[in-house]
Steps between C-alpha positions, in 0.01 A plus 500: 500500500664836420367860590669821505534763808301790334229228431482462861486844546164593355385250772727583810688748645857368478777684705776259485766421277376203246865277629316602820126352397677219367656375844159598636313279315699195450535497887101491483520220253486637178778435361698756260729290310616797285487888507574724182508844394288601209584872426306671770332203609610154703375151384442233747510152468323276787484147529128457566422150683170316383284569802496928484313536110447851683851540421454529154372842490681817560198572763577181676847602558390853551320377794839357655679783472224726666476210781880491517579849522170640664419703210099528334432330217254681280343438179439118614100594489317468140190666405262314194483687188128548470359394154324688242158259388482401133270272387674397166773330770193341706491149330844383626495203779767292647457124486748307743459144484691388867526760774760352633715532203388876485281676816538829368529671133409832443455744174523870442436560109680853425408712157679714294875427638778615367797241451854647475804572644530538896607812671873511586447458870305221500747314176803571748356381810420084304795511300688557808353187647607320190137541363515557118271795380195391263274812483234672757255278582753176551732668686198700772380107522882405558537811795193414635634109553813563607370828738196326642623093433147443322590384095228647268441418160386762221311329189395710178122495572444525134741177372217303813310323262190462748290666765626188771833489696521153617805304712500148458737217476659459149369226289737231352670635183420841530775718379564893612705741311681704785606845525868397460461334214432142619280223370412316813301149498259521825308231706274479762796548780489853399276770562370749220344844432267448202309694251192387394636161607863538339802557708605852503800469777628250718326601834785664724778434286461676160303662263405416123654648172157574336395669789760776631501817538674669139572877401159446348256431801285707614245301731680314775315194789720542761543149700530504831454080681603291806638146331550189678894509559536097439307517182727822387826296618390177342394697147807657522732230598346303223534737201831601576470871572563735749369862589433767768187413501514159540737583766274699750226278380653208592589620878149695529381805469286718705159396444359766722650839294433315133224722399665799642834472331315474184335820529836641586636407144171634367546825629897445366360411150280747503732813615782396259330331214151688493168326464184438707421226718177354412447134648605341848433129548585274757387101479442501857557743832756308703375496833867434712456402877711753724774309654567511881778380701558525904845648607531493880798730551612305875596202146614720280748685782579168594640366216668802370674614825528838386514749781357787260190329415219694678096443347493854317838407315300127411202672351686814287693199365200283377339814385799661276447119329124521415365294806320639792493436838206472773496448826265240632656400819778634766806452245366308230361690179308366177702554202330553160761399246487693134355305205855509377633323760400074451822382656376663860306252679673427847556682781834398445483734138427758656790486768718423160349854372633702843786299487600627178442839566610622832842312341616137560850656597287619818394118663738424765762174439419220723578137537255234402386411856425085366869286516502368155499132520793371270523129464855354398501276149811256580452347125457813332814636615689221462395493118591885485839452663624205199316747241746774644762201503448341140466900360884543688636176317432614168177409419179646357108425678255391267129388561301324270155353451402225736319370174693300256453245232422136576788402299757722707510255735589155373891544501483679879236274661748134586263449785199518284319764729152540378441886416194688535292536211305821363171338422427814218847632452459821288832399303726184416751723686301463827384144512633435836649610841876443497699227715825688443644832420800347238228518205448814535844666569610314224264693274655857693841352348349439149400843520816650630667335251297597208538860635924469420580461872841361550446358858194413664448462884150464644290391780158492604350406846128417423256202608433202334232292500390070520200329438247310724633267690407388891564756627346753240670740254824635610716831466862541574740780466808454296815746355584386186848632303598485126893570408596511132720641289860664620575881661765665449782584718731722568872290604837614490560704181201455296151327498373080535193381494372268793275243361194373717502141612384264682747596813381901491126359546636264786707836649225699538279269662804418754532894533162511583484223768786641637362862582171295590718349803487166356810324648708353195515146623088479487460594131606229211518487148429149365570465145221276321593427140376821316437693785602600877238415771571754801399420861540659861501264802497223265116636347528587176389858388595551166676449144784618315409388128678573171153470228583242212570680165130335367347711799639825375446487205140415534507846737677708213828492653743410208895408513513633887541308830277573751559427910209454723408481883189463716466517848186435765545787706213364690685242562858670588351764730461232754900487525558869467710680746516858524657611803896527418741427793836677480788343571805706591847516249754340618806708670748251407638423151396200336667180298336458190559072330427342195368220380566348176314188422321258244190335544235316332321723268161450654597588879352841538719837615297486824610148633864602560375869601286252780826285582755799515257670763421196721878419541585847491341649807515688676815712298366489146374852444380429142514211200447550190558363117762778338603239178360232309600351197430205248764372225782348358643480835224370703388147414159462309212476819668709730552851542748733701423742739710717720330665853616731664510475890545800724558470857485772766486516901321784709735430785815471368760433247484192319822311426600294179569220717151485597330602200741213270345231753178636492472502111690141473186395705248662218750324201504125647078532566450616167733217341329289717115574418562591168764319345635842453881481324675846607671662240 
């Protein structure tokens, strides 16, 4: 909604600067998203919310700034033009088919007009509200909306083929020419003015081409109507258009000041433009029930707190707004709310109303006197805390449709878990409720892939879902991760590219446990022909799987290997240890031993991790793998691996003598329960 600060003028008696009515009346909740100067003039731009169609009149805002800064406002009052009998104009009647579509349309017929060009003041003051110019009679109709928030309509009486204005649904298939220059195809979701039983305008939106006002007219019926604001939003929604009209039409207008506004643009028309009115018609006198509301001021003082707030300062407020006030008991008063007012109903509205004016700046701060009850999600912060983990190892959150294809899941379902099926799935792509998240993050790496992306790292935590069984359908939380392709790297003097594998999928999981307080000996990776079954406390939880070739390519992932894992997180937050124990450093240097041995290919890193630390303690500080190699110098079936051993004291120096016995204990029990040969 724009409107200038001289506009306002002719209504109120404005002191202040307009940077100064600005603050004012954005702090009242109008909000002035722009101000500009217009030579001598100042445009303002508010941000009018759906509930105050007052607000889209320069009188509506008029009446806030008089309320705001105690000033009169004058010229709100209207007086009916009086009209001038003539029989010739007696035939004409007003059919309306559905009152609810339409409870009031009125007609003034006007004779002998003169159409032309608008006087300067009246061309400045639209165009400056980014209203184009079209000649006298438009643009008084155009002031009049825009001054008084009621859109009129101006037909050439003598293009009206007929003595009947009717409003009426549209029929099916009937077409309207509009004034823009559009061929529109109507139906009976959109209301119509007709002539003689053809559409003449789109009721509340826009008028016809063969019936505007032209350079030529000189007999005008001047429409003045109260439209049904679903039926104008649903017509209008529908055919594709928008307008000002449609705009305060669709909010609401002021039913109660229709037939007054008109005869405000007739006296317009006929001051400017000349002519004689001849004919007023309404279809019906709307008969509007006064609206009352009690206000008990002990409530209203109550809830505001405001110190300032005495009973003559409540009622000068309601009344520089349009309501008034009555006493009917000790503190409590009758308010009559204005027929432009429908979003005052409550007691509570009305407190809103003082609120706004005596200034929301003056309500005193206070604390909510209620303890907010705040219960603490264990499993939703754990889930946040590995997001914020997986996000700080590289990788990138996805989520995807619980809703897959049926055929998604053969080659991820070995345990044959019955899924959940959509009995009318609206696609093929939603047949049925997933029973893991590889599918579908497999997909996110098609995509990625597609999109030139070098390296892919993703994870999703979501819930998937099984099929009846005993027990009844069941749901269980999983994080699922996808590595492929190889990042780059910045090492020594130039750049290398780190490809994913298998061991980067099993790293992050063991990164995650880790931080989760998961003690290293209680987590396992158990390889099972294709894939890696992982357990904690000997339960398993989880998979690290490389997808067959066949798999991908079936997924639209071509010439690119692809590393997968899944975890039940409902399943490892029942082993999850957050509280973190810290353990002093050491004052004393330590001895630091290695280990060179070869073993049978399939003994696992974390058997002689287990049988360094049992034999070990209480010196060993830390063990772990720092070599391991396979070749020409290691027979075929076996494998070499060097680990490190670091022992430290907290009480004292440790000695080689000590440490050399110590570590010839470790040697002879790993020879001894692995066959180990030390190189």
């Amino acid at each position: 909604m724009k409107f200038t600060y001289n506009w306002l003028k002719d209504f109120v008696d404005i002191t202040i600067s307009p940077q100064a009515l600005a603050d004012k009346l954005t702090m009242a909740g109008i909000e002035i998203v722009s101000l500009e100067k217009a030579g001598s003039d100042f445009v303002f731009e508010a941000e009018i919310t759906s509930n105050r169609p007052d607000w889209l009149s320069v009188i509506g805002i008029a009446r806030e700034v008089g309320a705001i800064t105690g000033k009169k406002v004058h010229g709100s009052q209207l007086t009916v033009h009086r009209t001038t009998k003539d029989s010739k104009d007696s035939g004409l009647s007003i059919v309306i088919e559905d009152k609810k579509d339409c409870p009031l349309y009125t007609a003034r017929i006007i004779r002998g007009v003169r159409v032309g060009a608008s006087p300067a003041w009246l061309k400045e003051r639209l165009e400056l509200i980014g209203c184009r110019s079209v000649n006298n009679i438009v643009d008084i109709t155009n002031y009049i909306m825009f001054t008084r928030g009621q859109p009129l309509h101006a037909f050439d009486l003598d293009k009206l083929n007929s003595d009947t204005i009717g409003v009426r649904r549209a029929r099916a298939a009937e077409t309207l020419i509009t004034i823009d220059g559009q061929q529109l195809r109507l139906d009976p979701d959109i209301l119509v003015i007709t002539d003689g039983g053809k559409p003449a305008a789109i009721a509340g939106v826009m008028g016809g081409k063969d019936t505007e006002v032209t350079a030529a007219t000189q007999n005008i019926l001047l429409e003045a109507a109260v439209f049904n604001p679903v039926v104008v939003r649903q017509g209008r929604r529908k055919l594709g258009i928008q307008s000002e009209s449609s705009y305060r039409f669709e909010r609401g207008v002021d039913a109660g000041n229709v037939d007054f506004i008109s005869a405000q643009a007739t006296k317009m028309i006929v001051e400017l433009a000349g002519g004689t009115l001849v004919l007023h018609k309404a279809s019906a006198l709307l008969h509007l029930k006064e609206k009352k509301v009690s206000l008990g001021m002990d409530r209203a003082k109550n809830i505001l707190k405001m110190d300032t707030l005495s009973t003559p300062r409540v009622k000068q407020i309601l009344q520089s707004l349009g309501f008034t006030a009555k006493a009917i008991k000790k503190n409590i008063f009758a308010v009559t709310v204005p027929s432009w007012r429908e979003d005052v109903r409550l007691e509570a509205d009305c407190i809103e109303e003082i609120a706004r004016i005596a200034g929301y700046d003056h309500i005193p701060t206070t604390l909510p006197s209620i303890i907010p009850q705040f219960n603490y999600d264990h499993k939703r912060e754990l889930v946040s805390r590995i997001k914020s983990m997986l996000a700080g190892l590289g990788l990138n959150e996805v989520i995807t449709y619980s809703l897959v294809p049926h055929d998604w899941l053969a080659d991820f379902n070995p345990q044959q878990l019955p899924p959940i099926e959509i009995a009318n799935p609206l696609s093929r792509e939603q047949e049925v409720l997933r029973t893991t998240l590889i599918p579908s993050l497999l997909k996110c790496v098609a995509y990625n892939l597609n999109q030139k992306r070098e390296h892919v790292a993703l994870f999703e935590i979501a819930d998937v879902f099984f099929g009846q069984g005993t027990a009844g359908p069941k749901e269980e939380l999983r994080m699922g991760i996808a590595l492929c392709g190889a990042k780059a790297l910045w090492a020594g003097q130039g750049r290398v590219h780190d490809t994913s594998s298998m061991l980067h999928a099993k790293g992050i999981v063991e990164v995650l446990f880790q931080r989760l307080g998961i003690e290293k000996n209680a987590y396992k990776f158990i390889p099972q022909g294709d894939r890696v079954v992982v357990s904690v406390k000997d339960k398993e939880i989880g998979l690290l799987l490389k997808p067959e070739r066949g798999i991908l390519e079936r997924l639209d992932i071509k010439n690119k290997e692809v590393f997968t894992a899944e975890i039940s997180l409902d399943k490892l937050f029942a082993d999850v240890r957050l509280k973190q124990h810290f353990t002093p450093f050491s004052r004393f240097p330590g001895i630091s031993r290695d280990i060179s041995l070869v073993v049978k290919e399939d003994v696992p890193a974390s058997r002689l991790i287990d049988i360094i630390t049992a034999n070990a303690a209480p010196l060993l500080e830390e063990a772990e793998v720092s070599d391991y190699y396979k070749g020409k110098q290691v027979e075929s079936g076996f494998k070499g691996v060097t680990v490190t051993c670091r022992y430290s004291s907290s009480a004292r120096t440790l000695t080689d003598t000590e440490i050399n016995s110590l570590h010839a204990v470790v040697i002879g029990e790993l020879e001894k329960q692995l066959q180990a040969k030390i190189r």
